[in-house]
C-alpha positions in Angstrom: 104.6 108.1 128.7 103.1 105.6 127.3 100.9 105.9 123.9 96.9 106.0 124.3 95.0 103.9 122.5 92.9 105.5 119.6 90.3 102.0 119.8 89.2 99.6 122.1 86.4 97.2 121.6 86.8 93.7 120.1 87.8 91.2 117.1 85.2 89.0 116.7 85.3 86.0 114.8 82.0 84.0 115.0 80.9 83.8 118.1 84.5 84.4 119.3 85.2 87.7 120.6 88.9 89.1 121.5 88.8 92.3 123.6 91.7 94.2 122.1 92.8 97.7 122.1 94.3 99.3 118.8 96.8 102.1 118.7 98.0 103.6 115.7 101.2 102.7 113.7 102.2 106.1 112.9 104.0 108.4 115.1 103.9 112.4 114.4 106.6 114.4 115.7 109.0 114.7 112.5 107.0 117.3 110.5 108.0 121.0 108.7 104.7 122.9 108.6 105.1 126.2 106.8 102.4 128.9 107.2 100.9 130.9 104.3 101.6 134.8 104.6 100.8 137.3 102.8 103.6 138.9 100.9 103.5 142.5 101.4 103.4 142.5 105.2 104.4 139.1 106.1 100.9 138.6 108.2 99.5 135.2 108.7 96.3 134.1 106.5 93.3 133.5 108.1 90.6 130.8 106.8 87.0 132.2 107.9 83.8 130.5 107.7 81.3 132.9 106.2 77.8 133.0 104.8 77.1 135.1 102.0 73.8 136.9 103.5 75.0 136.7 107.2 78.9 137.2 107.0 81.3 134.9 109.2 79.0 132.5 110.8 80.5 130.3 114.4 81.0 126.4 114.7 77.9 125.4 116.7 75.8 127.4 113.7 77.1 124.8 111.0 75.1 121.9 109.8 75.4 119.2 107.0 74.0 119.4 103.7 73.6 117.6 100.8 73.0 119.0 97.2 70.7 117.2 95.4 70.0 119.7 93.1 71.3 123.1 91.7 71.4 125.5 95.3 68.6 122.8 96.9 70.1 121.0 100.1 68.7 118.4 102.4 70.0 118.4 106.0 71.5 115.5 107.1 72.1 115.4 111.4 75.0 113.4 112.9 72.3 112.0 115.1 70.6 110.5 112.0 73.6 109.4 110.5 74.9 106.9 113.9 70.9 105.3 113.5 72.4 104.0 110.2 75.0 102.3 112.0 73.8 98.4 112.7 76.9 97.3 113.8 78.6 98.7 116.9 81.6 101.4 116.2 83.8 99.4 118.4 84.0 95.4 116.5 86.3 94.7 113.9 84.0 91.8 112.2 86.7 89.2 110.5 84.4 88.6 107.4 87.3 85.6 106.5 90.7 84.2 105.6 92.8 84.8 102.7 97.0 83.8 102.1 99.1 86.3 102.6 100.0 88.7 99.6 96.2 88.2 97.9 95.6 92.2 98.3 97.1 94.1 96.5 99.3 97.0 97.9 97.3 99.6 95.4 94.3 99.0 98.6 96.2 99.8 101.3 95.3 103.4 102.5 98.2 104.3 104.5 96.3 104.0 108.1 97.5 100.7 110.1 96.9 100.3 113.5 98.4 98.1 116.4 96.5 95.5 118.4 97.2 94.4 122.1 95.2 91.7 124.0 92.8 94.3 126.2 93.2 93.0 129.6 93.7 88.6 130.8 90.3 87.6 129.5 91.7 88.5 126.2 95.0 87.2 126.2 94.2 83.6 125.6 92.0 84.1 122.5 94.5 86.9 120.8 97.4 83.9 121.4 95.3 81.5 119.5 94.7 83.5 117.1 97.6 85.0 115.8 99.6 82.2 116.5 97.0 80.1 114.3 97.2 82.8 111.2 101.0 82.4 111.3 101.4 79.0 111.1 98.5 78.7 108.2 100.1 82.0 106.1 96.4 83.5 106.2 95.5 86.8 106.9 91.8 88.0 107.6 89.3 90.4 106.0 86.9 92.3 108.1 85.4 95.3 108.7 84.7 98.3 110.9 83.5 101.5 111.6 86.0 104.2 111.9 85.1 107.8 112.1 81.5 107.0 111.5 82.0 105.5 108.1 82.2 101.3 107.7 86.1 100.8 106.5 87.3 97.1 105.2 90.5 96.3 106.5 93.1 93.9 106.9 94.5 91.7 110.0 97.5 89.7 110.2 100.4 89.0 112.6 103.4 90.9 112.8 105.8 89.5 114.7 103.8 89.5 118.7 101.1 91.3 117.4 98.2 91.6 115.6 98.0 94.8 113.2 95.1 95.8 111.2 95.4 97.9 107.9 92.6 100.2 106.2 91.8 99.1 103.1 90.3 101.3 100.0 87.0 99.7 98.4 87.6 98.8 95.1 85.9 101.0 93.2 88.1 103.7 94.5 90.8 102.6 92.6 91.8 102.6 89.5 92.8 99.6 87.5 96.4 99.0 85.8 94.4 98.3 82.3 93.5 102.5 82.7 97.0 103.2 82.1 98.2 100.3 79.5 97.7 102.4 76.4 101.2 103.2 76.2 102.8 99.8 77.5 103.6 98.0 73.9 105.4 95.3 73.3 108.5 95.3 72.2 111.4 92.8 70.8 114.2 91.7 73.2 117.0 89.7 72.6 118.4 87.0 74.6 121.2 88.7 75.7 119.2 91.7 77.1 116.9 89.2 78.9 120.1 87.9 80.6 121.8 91.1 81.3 118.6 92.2 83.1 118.1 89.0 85.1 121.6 89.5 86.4 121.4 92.8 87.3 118.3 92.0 89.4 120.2 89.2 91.0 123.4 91.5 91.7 121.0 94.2 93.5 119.5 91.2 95.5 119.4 92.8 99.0 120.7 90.0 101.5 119.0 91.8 104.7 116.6 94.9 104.6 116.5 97.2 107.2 113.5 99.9 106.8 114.9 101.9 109.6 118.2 102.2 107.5 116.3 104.8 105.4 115.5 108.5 106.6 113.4 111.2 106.0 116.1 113.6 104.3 113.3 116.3 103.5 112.7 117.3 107.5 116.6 117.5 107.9 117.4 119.6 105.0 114.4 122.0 105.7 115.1 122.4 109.4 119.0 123.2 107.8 117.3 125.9 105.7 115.0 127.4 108.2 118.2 127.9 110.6 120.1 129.5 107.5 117.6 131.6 106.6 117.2 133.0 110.6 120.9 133.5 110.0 120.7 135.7 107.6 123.2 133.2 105.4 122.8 132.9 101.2 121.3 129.5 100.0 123.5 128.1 97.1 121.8 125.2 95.3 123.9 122.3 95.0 125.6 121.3 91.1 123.8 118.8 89.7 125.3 115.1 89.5 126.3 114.5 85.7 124.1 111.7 84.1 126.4 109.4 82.3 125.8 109.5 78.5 124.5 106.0 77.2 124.7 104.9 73.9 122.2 101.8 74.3 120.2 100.3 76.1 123.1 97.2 76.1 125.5 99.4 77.2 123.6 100.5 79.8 122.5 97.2 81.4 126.3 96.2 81.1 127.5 99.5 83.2 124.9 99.1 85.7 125.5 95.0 86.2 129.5 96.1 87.0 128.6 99.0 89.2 125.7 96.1 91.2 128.8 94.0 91.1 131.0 96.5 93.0 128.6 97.3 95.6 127.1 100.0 94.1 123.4 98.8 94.4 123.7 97.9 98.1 121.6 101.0 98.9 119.3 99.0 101.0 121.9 98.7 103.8 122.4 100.9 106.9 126.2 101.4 105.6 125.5 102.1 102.2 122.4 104.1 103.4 124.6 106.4 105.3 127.8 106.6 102.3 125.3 107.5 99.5 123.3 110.4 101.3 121.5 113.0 98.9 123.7 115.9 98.2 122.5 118.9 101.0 122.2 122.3 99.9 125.7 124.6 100.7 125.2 127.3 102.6 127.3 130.6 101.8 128.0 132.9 104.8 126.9 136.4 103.9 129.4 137.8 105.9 132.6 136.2 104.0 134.8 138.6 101.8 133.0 138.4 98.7 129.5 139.4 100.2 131.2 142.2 102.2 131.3 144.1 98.9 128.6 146.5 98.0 126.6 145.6 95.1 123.1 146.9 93.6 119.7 145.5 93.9 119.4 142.5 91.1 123.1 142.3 90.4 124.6 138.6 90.4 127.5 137.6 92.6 130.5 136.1 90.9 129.3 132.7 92.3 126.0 132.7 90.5 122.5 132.7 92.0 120.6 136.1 92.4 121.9 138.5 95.2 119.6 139.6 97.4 120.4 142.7 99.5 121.2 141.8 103.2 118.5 142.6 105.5 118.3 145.0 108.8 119.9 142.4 111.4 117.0 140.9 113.9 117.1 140.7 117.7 118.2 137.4 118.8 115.6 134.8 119.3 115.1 131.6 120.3 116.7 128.4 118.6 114.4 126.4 116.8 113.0 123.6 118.7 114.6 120.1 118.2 112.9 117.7 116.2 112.6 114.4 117.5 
């Protein structure tokens, strides 16, 4: 099934307008979502909306408010807020061009969205224009409107396609001179300077692959749920042993010979899969050691705190596979 699209409307440059629809970049499916309970009884929470003089109050009895003062409100209506909207909710407006790489990565917000030509009258227009931003290097700056609230954002071509990041304004973010305080210079040698440089070039990645890299945390926590439905003992995993440097010099010279021999090639799909993060063991609780009676609080030879084994459960379900 094919995705929906989240916008449709147009790109409008000038007088030009592109009819595109936009779908976005991210796709859900790969997500552990706990629920809070409460301890005693294992019973889920519940959030309720409730008034302090009328108790829990429904949806459609909800307005918006703003405090201007201490406990004095004015009501804002959505209705009010959409008359303050000049532009139409559905044109990205390309305010103009910029080279590639001028923003900074500290703006983007996280939400990207694709673009596609939105039927033939747009194809020829969408063509000219990506094309045209490719060949130049440029990237545009526009703006929208995006869950009622004007967003800037950013367009440029990705490969076919046009794709269109959310940008934060700049006064929402902070600037690196807020954290220089600490950052002090200090007196290197020539030798240092070198060492570092090399190590750099030595961890030069000669292809990238993005999709090499996995989410670990879903696939462990999906390991521990099914563990824990088991009824098996989670053993945390030893801790790699840091190697003890004596300098800073040392320590550039041991990490240039392990870039050397392959040991900075992290970026790649083979590497990727040889240097996985450690997983947590699982210890059966039916093996010979755990088949021995113990008291409540009293540590296995193994380490880790015991916990007494529970009343078996009927046999459910398996968990549903993530995709």
């Amino acid at each position: 099934m094919p995705p929906r699209p989240t916008f449709k409307g147009f790109l409008r440059l000038s007088l030009v307008s592109v009819p595109v629809r936009g779908f976005t970049a991210a796709v859900s499916g790969r997500e552990i979502r706990f629920n809070q309970l409460h301890k005693d009884c294992n019973q889920r929470i519940k959030y309720q909306k409730v008034c302090p003089e009328h108790g829990e109050v429904a949806q459609e009895d909800i307005v918006k408010g703003y405090e201007y003062t201490k406990d004095q409100y004015v009501l804002v209506d959505t209705d009010e807020i959409k008359k303050l909207q000049s532009e139409s909710d559905k044109t990205v407006n390309i305010r103009g061009f910029v080279p590639a790489g001028t923003i900074d990565p500290n703006y983007f917000s996280g939400s990207a969205y694709f673009f596609q030509p939105d039927g033939p009258a747009g194809q020829k227009p969408y063509q000219l224009l990506r094309e045209a931003m490719e060949r130049e290097g440029l990237v545009a700056v526009g703006s929208v409107v995006l869950s009622s609230r004007e967003q800037m954002v950013l367009i440029r071509p990705l490969e076919r396609t046009l794709t269109m990041n959310v940008l934060t304004f700049h006064e929402k973010v902070r600037r690196p001179a807020d954290f220089e305080d600490e950052v002090k210079d200090t007196k290197t040698t020539k030798e240092e300077e070198a060492l570092t440089k090399t190590l750099i070039d030595a961890s030069l990645l000669k292809e990238f692959d993005f999709s090499a890299f996995r989410d670990n945390y879903v696939d462990q926590m999906t390991k521990l749920i099914e563990a824990k439905v088991e009824g098996e003992e989670i053993v945390a995993a030893p801790e790699p042993e840091e190697p003890k440097i004596i300098n800073l010099m040392e320590a550039l010279k041991q990490s240039v010979e392990s870039a050397k021999s392959g040991g900075a090639a992290a970026g790649s799909k083979a590497a990727d899969k040889k240097k996985a993060a450690p997983k947590a063991k699982l210890a059966p609780s039916a093996g010979t050691a755990s088949k021995r009676k113990r008291k409540t609080g009293e540590r296995p030879a193994g380490g880790g705190v015991f916990r007494p084994k529970r009343k078996r459960m009927k046999a459910r379900a398996p968990l549903p596979a993530l995709s």
